[in-house]
N, C-alpha and C positions, 0 to 999 in steps of 0.2 A: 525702311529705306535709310540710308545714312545721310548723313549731318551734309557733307559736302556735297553728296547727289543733290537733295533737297536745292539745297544754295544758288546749285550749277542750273537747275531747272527755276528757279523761281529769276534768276538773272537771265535766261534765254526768253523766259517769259516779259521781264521787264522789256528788255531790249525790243522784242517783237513791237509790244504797246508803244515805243517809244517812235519805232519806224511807222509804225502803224498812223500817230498822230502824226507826224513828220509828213508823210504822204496825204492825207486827209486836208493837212491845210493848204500843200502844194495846189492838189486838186480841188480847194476853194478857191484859192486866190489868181493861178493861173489859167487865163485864158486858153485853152487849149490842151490841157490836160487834164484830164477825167478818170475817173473812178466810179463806175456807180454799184453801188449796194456794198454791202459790208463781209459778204463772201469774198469780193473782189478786193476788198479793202487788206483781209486778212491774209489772205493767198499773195498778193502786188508786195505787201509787208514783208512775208515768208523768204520769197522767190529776194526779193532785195538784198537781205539779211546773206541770203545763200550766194547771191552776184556779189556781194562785198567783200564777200569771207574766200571765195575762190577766185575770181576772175580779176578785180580791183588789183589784187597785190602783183599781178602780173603785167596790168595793165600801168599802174603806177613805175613798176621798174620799166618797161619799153619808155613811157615817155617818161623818164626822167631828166633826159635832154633837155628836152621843152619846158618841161616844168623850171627848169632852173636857168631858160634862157627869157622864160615870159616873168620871172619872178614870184613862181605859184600859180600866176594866174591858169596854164592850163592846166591844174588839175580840175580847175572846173569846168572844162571841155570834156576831162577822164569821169568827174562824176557824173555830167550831160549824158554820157555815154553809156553808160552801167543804167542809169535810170532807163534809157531808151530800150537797155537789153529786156529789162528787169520788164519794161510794158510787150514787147515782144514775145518772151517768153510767156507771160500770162495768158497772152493772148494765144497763145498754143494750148493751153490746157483750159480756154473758154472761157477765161474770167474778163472783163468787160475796163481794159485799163487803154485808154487811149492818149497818144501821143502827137500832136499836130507840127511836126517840123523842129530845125534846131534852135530855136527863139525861145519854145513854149520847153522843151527838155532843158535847158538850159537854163531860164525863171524856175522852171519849179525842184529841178537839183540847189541851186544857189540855197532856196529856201529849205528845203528837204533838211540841205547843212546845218543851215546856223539853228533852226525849231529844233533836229537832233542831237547840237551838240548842248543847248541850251538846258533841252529834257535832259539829256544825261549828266549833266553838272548839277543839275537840281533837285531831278528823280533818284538817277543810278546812282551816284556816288555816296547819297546817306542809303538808302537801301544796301548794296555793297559793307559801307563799313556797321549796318546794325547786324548782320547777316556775320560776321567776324565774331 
């Protein structure tokens, strides 16, 4: 297997673990939003990664409006939203991610944020450049 596949795979893998703990502590600390067992966990993680990478960027140009008349703040209505899809979706394919209303989507996107961007500044980025 080559050098850059290796790389490409052990960074998707990062990022999974990273969304993974990201959602895990949302699902602790958030009244109303749930995860149980670690299939659900992994799968919620998956499905996220894949709502960020496709739907996000779409959804981010529609409200760009907003976004730049609330001064950012609605993009965390747009991430409320992707997280909500991201429990929807799971919930289609039987995995156990529940969502109580736009109070509890919206605490646990806020946190989802900052616990991911945090791991990837800390995690991803030396990973990343040992991986060079």
């Amino acid at each position: 297997m080559p050098k850059e596949r290796e790389s490409r795979l052990l960074a998707l893998g990062v990022r999974l673990g990273i969304n993974a703990a990201a959602l895990w502590l949302a699902a602790e600390w958030v009244s109303g939003f749930d995860i149980d067992g670690w299939p659900s966990l992994i799968a919620a993680a998956a499905i996220f990664a894949a709502v960020n990478a496709v739907v996000k960027p779409i959804a981010d140009f529609v409200g760009l409006p907003a976004t730049c008349l609330t001064l950012g703040l609605f993009h965390l209505v747009i991430n409320a939203v992707m997280l909500a899809l991201t429990a929807w979706l799971a919930g289609l394919f039987d995995f156990d991610v529940d969502i109580d209303g736009f109070v509890a989507a919206f605490l646990a996107a806020l946190i989802v944020s900052v616990v991911s961007t945090l791991l990837s500044a800390f995690v991803g980025r030396p990973i990343r450049s040992a991986l060079r």
